[in-house]
ROBAMI-709859 format. One record per residue (C-alpha): z, y, x; residue number from 1; residue in three letters. Coordinates in steps of 0.05 Angstrom, whole numbers. Last residue first. Example, Ala and Ser with C-alpha at 12.3 -4.5 7.8 and 13.67 -1.06 7.14 Angstrom:
<site up="143" north="-21" east="273" nr="2" rest="SER"/>
<site up="156" north="-90" east="246" nr="1" rest="ALA"/>
% end
This chain:
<site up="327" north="-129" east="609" nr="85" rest="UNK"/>
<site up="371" north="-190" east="600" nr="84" rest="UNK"/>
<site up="390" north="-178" east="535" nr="83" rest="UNK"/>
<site up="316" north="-149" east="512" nr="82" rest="UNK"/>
<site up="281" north="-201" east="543" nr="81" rest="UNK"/>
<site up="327" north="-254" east="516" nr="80" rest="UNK"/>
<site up="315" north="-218" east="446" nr="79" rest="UNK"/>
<site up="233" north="-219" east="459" nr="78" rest="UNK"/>
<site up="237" north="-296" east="483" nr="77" rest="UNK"/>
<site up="275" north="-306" east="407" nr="76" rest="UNK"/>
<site up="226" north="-268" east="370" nr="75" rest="UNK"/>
<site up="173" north="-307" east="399" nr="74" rest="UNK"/>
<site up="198" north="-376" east="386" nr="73" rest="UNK"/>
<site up="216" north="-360" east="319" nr="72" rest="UNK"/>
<site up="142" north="-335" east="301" nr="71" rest="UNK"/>
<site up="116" north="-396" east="333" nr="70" rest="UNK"/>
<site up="172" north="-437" east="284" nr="69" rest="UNK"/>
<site up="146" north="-396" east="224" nr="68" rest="UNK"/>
<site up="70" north="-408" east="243" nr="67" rest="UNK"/>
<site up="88" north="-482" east="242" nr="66" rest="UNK"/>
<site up="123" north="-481" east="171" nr="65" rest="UNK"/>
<site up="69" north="-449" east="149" nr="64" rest="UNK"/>
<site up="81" north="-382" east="112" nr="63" rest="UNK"/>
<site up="100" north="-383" east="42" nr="62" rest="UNK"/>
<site up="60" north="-329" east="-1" nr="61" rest="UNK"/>
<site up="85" north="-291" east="-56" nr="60" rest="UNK"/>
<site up="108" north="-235" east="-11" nr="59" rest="UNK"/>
<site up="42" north="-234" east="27" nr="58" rest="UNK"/>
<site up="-1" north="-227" east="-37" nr="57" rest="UNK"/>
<site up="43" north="-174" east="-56" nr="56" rest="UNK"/>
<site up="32" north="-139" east="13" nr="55" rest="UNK"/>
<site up="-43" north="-152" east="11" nr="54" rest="UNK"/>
<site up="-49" north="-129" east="-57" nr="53" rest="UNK"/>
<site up="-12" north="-69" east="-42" nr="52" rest="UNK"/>
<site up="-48" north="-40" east="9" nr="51" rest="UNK"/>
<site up="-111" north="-54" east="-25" nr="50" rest="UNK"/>
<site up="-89" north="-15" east="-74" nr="49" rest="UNK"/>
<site up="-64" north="43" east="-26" nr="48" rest="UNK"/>
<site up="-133" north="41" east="10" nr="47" rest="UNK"/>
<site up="-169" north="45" east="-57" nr="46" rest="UNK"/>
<site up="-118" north="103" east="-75" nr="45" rest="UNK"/>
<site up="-147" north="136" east="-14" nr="44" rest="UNK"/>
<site up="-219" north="124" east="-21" nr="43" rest="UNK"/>
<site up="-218" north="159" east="-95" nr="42" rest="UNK"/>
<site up="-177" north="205" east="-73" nr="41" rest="UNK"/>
<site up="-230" north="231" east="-15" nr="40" rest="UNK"/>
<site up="-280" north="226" east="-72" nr="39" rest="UNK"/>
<site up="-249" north="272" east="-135" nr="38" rest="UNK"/>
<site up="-292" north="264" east="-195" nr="37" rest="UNK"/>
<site up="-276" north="185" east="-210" nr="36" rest="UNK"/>
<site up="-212" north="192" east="-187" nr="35" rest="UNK"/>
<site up="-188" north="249" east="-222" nr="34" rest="UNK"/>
<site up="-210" north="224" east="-292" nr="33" rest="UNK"/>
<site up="-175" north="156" east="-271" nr="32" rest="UNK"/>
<site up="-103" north="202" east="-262" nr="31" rest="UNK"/>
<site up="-125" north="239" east="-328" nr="30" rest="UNK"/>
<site up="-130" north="173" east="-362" nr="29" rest="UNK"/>
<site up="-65" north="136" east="-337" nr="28" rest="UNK"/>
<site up="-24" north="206" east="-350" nr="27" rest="UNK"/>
<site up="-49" north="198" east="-427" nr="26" rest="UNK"/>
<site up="-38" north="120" east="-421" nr="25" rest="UNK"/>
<site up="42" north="126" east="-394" nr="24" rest="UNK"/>
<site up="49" north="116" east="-323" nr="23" rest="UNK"/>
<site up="84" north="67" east="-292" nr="22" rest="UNK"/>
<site up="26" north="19" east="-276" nr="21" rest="UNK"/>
<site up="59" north="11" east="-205" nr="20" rest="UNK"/>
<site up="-14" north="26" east="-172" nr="19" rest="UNK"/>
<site up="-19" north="88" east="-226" nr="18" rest="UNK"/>
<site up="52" north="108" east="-198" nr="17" rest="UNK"/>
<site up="34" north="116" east="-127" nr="16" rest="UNK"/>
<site up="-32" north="152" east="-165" nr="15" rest="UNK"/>
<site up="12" north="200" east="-187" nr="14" rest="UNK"/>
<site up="32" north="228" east="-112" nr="13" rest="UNK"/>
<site up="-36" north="221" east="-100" nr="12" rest="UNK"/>
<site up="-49" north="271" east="-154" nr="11" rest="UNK"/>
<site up="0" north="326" east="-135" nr="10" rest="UNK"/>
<site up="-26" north="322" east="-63" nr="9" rest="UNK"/>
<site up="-101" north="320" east="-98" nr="8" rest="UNK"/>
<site up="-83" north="392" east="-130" nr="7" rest="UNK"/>
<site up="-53" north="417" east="-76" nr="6" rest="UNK"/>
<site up="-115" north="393" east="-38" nr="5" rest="UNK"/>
<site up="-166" north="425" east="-83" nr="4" rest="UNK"/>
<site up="-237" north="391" east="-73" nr="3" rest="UNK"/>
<site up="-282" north="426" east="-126" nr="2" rest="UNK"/>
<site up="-296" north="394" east="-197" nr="1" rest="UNK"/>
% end
């Protein structure tokens, strides 16, 4: 199968819904057929997962409470920057 970019444009716009799993099985299958014959998809959608495992990962995650205060800390010196600036 040749490299079409139309054709991987319509793709990676499917494979934002193969990360959601919000395809139906017959879409999930030709999506995965892609992938394993198309590489430059391939190593985009595994960017995009691992995109999404880190930012699900970070949304289930508490920070500690003394990274929160440091991240305070420097939020507030950028805002008295930023008023007094």
């Amino acid at each position: 199968m040749s490299h079409d970019d139309q054709g991987c444009a319509d793709y990676l716009e499917r494979i934002v819904y193969f990360l959601d799993n919000e395809l139906d099985e017959a879409d999930c299958s030709v999506v995965q057929q892609h992938l394993d014959e198309c590489g430059p998809c391939l190593n985009k959608y595994d960017l995009q997962k691992t995109v999404k495992t880190i930012v699900a990962r970070s949304c289930s995650e508490s920070a500690p409470q003394s990274l929160r205060e440091r991240v305070l800390v420097e939020i507030r010196e950028v805002q008295l920057r930023i008023s007094e600036g």
